[in-house]
N, C-alpha and C positions, 0 to 999 in steps of 0.2 A: 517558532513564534517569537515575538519583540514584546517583551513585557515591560510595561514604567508602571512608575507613579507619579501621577500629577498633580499639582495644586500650591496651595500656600505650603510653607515650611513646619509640619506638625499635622497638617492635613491633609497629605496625599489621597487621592485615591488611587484603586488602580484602573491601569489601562491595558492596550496595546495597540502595535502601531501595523496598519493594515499593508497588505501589497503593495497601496499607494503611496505608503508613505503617511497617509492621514490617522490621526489619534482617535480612540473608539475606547467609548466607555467600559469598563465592566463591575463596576461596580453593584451593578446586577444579578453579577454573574459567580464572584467570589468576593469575599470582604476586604484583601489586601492580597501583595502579591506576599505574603510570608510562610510559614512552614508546613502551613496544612497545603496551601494551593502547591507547591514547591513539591509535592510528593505527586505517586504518578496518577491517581484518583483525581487531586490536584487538578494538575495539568490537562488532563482527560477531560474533565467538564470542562474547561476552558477550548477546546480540541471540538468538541462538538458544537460549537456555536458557530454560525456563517458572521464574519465580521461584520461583513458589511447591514447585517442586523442589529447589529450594538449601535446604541448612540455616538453618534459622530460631535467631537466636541473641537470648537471652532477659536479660532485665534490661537496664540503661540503661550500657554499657559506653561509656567515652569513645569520642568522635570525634577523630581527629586530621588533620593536615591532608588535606585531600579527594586531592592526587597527590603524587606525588612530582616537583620540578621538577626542570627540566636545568639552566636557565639565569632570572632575572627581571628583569625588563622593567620600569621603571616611566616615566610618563609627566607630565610636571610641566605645571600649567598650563594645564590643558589646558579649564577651566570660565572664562567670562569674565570673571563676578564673583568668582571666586577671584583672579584674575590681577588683580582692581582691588583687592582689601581685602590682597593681599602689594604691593602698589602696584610690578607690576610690569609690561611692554609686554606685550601678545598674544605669542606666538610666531610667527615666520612660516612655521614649520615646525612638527609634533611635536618638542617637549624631551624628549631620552630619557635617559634613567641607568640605572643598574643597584642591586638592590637584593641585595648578598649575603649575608646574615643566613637561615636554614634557616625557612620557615616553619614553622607552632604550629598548633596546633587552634584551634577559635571559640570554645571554654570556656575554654581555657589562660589561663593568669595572664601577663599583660605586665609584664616586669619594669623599673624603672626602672633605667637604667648610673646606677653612680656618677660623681657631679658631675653629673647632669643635673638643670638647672632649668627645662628648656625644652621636654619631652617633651608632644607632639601626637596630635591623631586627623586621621585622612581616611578615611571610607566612600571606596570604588572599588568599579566590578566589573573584575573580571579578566577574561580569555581565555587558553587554554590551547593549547597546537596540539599537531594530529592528524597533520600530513603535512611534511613538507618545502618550504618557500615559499621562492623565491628567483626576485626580480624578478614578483611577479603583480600583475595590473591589481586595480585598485580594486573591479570587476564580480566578479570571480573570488577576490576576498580571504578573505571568509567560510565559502567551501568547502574552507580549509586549516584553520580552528578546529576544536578538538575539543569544545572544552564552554566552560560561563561560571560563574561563583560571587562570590560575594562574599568581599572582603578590605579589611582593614584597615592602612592605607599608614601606619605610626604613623612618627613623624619627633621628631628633639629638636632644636630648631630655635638652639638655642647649638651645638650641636655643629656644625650646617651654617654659620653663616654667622662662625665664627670661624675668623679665617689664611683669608680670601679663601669661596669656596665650595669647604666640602667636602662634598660630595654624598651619598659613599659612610658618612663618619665619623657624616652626621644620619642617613643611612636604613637604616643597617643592622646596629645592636645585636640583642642575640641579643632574640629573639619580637619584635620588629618586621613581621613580617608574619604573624599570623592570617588564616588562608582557611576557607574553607567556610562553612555545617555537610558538604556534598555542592558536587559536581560537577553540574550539568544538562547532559546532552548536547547541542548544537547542533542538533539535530534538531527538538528540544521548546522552543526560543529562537525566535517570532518574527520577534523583532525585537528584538537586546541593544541597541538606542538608542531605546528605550522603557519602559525600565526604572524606577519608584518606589523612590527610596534615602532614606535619613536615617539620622541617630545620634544618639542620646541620651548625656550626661553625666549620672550619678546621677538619670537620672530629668528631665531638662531635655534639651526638643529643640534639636539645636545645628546640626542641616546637615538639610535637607529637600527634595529636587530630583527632579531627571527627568532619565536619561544621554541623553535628548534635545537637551539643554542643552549635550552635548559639542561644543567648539570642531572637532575633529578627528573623527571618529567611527570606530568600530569595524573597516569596511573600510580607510578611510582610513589608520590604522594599522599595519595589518599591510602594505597594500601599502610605505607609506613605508620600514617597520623591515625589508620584505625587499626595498630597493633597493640597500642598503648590507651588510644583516648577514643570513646566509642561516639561516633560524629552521628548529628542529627539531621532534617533537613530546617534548612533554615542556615549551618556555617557555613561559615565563606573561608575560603580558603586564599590567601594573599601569592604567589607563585613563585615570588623572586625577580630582580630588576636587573635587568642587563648594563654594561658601563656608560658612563658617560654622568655618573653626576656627579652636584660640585666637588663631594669629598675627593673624589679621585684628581680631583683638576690640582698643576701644579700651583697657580696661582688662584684659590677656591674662590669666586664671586657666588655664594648662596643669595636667598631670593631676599628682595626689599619692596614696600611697601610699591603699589603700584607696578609692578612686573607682572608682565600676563604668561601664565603657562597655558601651552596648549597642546595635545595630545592626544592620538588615537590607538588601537587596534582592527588593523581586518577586518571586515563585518560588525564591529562590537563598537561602532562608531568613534566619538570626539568630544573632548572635555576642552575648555576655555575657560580656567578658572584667574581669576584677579587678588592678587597680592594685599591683602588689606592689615591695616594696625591693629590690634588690641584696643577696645575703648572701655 
């Protein structure tokens, strides 16, 4: 299944988007797509309804972000080549931080904080979880996910690496993390460590990979993040961004006002987001 939310910004409701491609209410059906619907009970009533019995909701009404999270997860480093062009060691573990910034819709405007001069892109996909995971083996990891989508790990790379590392201060100005356009359920995923990503700047390809390429991979992950930290459904989990952004560039052009990023994964569709000032 393809889960959104739609509506004004604060208002979503939820959706999802049918065979045809057409938006279908459900707001009927579940109250958001957030932590309760996100489990497999969750999911399940939503599993039982013939779509094409939901209300069919007409014209092109924003997407906003695909769940609502509990908690977000992001995962640094996690791409080889990323970790050689920040000219930094592998990790010998998953690097994990936290991202506490509200995610945005995939159309939403990314705003630049002021004094930033050093604002970045990262394609990621995410993972979101469905069940309660604490302590699962590796084998057993992916059947606590609830769905994957694409997001956007945008970072201002002055703000991180001034007064030591600050992790929290690069990654988590407000719309720093665009998700979506939807949700895909875990069900209809494969295999999320097969996934074709990239991202464009104005029209120039700037990152171009395969989450095959992950140092850490998608199970890997989750077991690791639920030895130490007992995950609920509701976090999102940010995956790590393959090469190609500014930082790594010899001469760095990071983004300015008016620059359109645009950006997919695999099935997990396409974000178009615009470059906007601080007011």
């Amino acid at each position: 299944m393809k889960l959104v939310r739609f509506g004004p910004r604060g208002k979503e409701k939820p959706g999802l988007i049918d065979a045809d491609g057409k938006l279908r209410d459900l707001s009927k059906v579940v109250n958001d797509i957030d932590a309760e619907t996100l489990t497999p009970k969750g999911l399940a009533a939503i599993r039982k309804r013939d779509p094409k019995r939901l209300p069919l909701i007409k014209g092109n009404p924003r997407l906003g972000p695909c769940v609502v999270e509990r908690r977000i997860f992001a995962i640094a480093l996690n791409y080889k080549e990323h970790a050689e062009e920040a000219n930094a060691a592998i990790p010998s573990e998953p690097f994990v931080f936290t991202k506490t910034c509200p995610p945005t819709g995939h159309r939403d405007n990314i705003v630049l904080p002021k004094g930033s001069v050093k604002t970045d892109w990262e394609v990621e996909l995410c993972m979101v979880m469905g069940r309660k995971a604490q302590h699962v083996s590796k084998k057993d990891a992916l059947k606590y996910v609830a769905g994957y989508f694409a997001g956007n790990e945008v970072s201002e790379r002055e703000f991180l690496f001034s007064g030591g590392l600050q992790w929290i201060k690069g990654k988590s100005p407000d719309t720093f993390a665009p998700i979506g356009p939807w949700l895909l359920t875990a069900d209809e995923v494969a295999n999320p460590n097969s996934l074709h990503m990239w991202l464009e700047v104005n029209g120039v390809r700037k990152q171009d990979n395969n989450t095959r390429d992950m140092i850490y991979d998608c199970k890997t992950l989750v077991s690791n993040l639920s030895k130490t930290i007992t995950l609920y459904p509701g976090d999102i989990i940010f995956t790590g961004t393959p090469q190609g952004v500014a930082y790594g560039e010899k001469n760095p052009k990071y983004l300015r006002a008016g620059d359109i990023v645009t950006m997919g994964i695999d099935g997990l569709g396409e974000h178009r987001n615009k470059i906007v000032r601080y007011k």
